[in-house]
C-alpha positions, 0 to 999 in steps of 0.5 A: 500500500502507498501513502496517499500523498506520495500517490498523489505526486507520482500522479501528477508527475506522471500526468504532467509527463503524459501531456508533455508526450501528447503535445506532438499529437496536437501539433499533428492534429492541428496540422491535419485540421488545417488539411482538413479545411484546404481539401474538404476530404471527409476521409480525412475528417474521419481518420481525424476524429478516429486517430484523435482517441489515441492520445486519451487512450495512451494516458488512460494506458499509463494510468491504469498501469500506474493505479495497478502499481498502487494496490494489489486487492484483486477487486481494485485491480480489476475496477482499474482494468474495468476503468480502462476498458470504458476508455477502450469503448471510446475509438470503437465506438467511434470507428462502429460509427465512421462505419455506418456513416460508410455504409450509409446506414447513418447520416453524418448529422446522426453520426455527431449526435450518437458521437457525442453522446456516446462519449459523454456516456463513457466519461460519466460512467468512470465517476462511480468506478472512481467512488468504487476505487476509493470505497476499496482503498481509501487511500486512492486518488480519485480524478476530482482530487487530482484535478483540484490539486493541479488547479491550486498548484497552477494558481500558486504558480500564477500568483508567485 
């Protein structure tokens, strides 16, 4: 078991080098964006939208082993796991969509729509795996906890 302000820290070192990595993607992202605009090809758009999951699921990655490294009651485990999955539904859903935009099952109106909310679903559902987590190990970080400390750290920051 790890103290909970040590786990605290190596979250958010881990979660400040997670975005240092992710900064070439959204060079590329916005590259592409700007492709986008300039050739109107909606293939582009679709590889856009698609590949731009990658980055989230590569965090969500890094997360899940660093969670793991936490505790080692089977039931934790396996909730972080669980919690993993959900980002992986995320690009699936995504690509099952870009699919039936294709196949003209769906139109691409419907496509932005069931996207998005899709996506929101996935994000709301992690909050009660992230309660279950911390009723397991009390000790756990939950993401509301990490993302108030990065807010008061960068207000220190701003106003030193």
């Amino acid at each position: 078991m790890v103290d909970h302000e040590v786990r605290l820290e190596r979250m958010l070192k881990d979660d400040k080098k997670r975005k240092k990595q992710l900064t070439l993607p959204l060079v590329g992202a916005i590259v592409l964006t700007f492709f986008y605009i300039w050739t109107t090809n909606v293939f582009l758009l679709y590889a856009m939208i698609f590949f731009g999951q990658f980055p989230a699921l590569y965090k969500s990655w890094h997360r899940k082993k660093l969670l793991l490294s936490f505790n080692e009651d089977k039931r934790y485990q396996q909730l972080v796991r669980s919690e993993f999955l959900l980002g992986l539904t995320s690009p699936l859903l995504v690509l099952i969509l870009i699919t039936s935009v294709e196949l003209e099952w769906i139109s691409l109106f419907m496509f932005v729509i069931v996207a998005f909310i899709g996506i929101m679903v996935l994000l709301i559902l992690s909050f009660p795996i992230d309660r279950k987590l911390k009723e397991i190990d009390p000790l756990h970080v939950t993401g509301v906890e990490l993302g108030h400390v990065q807010l008061q750290r960068k207000k220190r920051k701003s106003e030193a």
